[in-house]
N, C-alpha and C positions, 0 to 999 in steps of 0.2 A: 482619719483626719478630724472625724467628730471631736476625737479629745484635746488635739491642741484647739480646735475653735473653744472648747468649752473654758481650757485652760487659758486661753487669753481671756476674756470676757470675765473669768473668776479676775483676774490681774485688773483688768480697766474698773469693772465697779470695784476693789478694794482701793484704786487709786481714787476714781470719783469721791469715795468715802473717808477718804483719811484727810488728812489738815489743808485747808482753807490756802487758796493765794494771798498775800496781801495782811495775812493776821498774823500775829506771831504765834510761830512754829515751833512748835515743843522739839527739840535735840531729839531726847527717847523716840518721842513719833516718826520722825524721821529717819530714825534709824532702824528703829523696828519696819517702816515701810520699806526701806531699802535691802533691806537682807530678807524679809518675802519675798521680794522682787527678785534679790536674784536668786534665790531657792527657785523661784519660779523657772527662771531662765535656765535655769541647769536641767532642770526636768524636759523644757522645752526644745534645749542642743540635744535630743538625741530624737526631733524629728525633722532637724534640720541639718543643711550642710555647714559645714565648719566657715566658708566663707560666706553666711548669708548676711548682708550689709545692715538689716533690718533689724536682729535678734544680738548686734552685735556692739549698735545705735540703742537698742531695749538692756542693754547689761549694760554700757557706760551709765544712760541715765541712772540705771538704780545704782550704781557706783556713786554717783554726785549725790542722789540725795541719801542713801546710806551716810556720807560724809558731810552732809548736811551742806552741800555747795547750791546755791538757789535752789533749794527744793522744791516751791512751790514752780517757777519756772520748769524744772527738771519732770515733775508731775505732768506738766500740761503736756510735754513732748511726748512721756511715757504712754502716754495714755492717745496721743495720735497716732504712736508706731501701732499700738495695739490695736487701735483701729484699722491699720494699713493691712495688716497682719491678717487679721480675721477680714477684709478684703479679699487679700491673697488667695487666702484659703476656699474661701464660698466659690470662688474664681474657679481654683484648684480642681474642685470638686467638679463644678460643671464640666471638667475637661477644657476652659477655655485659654488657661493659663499655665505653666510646670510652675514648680516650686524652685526650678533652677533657674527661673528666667529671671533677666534681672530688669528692675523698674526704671526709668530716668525721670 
């Protein structure tokens, strides 16, 4: 489970680091951040279950901003689940939490 923690945290700083809230958003940046994102997420469904609500919330957003739909908004969420995520995981790890349980 090392490598999805690693594998998110590579995803939140490229989101930290790519295009500003509030500035204008280059289309290309957006686009190109968006298809990372879900290159990401594809590598990431095969350490997850098919229904996990979190990883499924982390692929619409990079859907939206792939499609340039508020990206900057869609960045800030991405970048919380990612944090939820890598939560989960450290959780995980301790034995405190499954990976099948679900959050409310």
């Amino acid at each position: 489970m090392e490598q999805v923690i690693k594998i998110l945290q590579e995803i939140r700083k490229k989101l930290s680091n790519s295009f500003m809230c509030g500035v204008g958003i280059d289309q290309k940046e957006a686009q190109a951040v968006g298809e990372y994102l879900l290159n990401k997420c594809q590598e990431l469904s095969t350490h997850y279950n098919s229904d996990n609500y979190l990883l499924k919330d982390l692929q619409e957003k990079a859907t939206k901003i792939k499609q340039n739909e508020v990206p900057g908004y869609n960045k800030e969420l991405a970048i919380f689940i990612c944090s939820k995520l890598i939560e989960r995981e450290s959780l995980s790890q301790q034995g405190i939490v499954s990976n099948r349980e679900v959050w409310h």
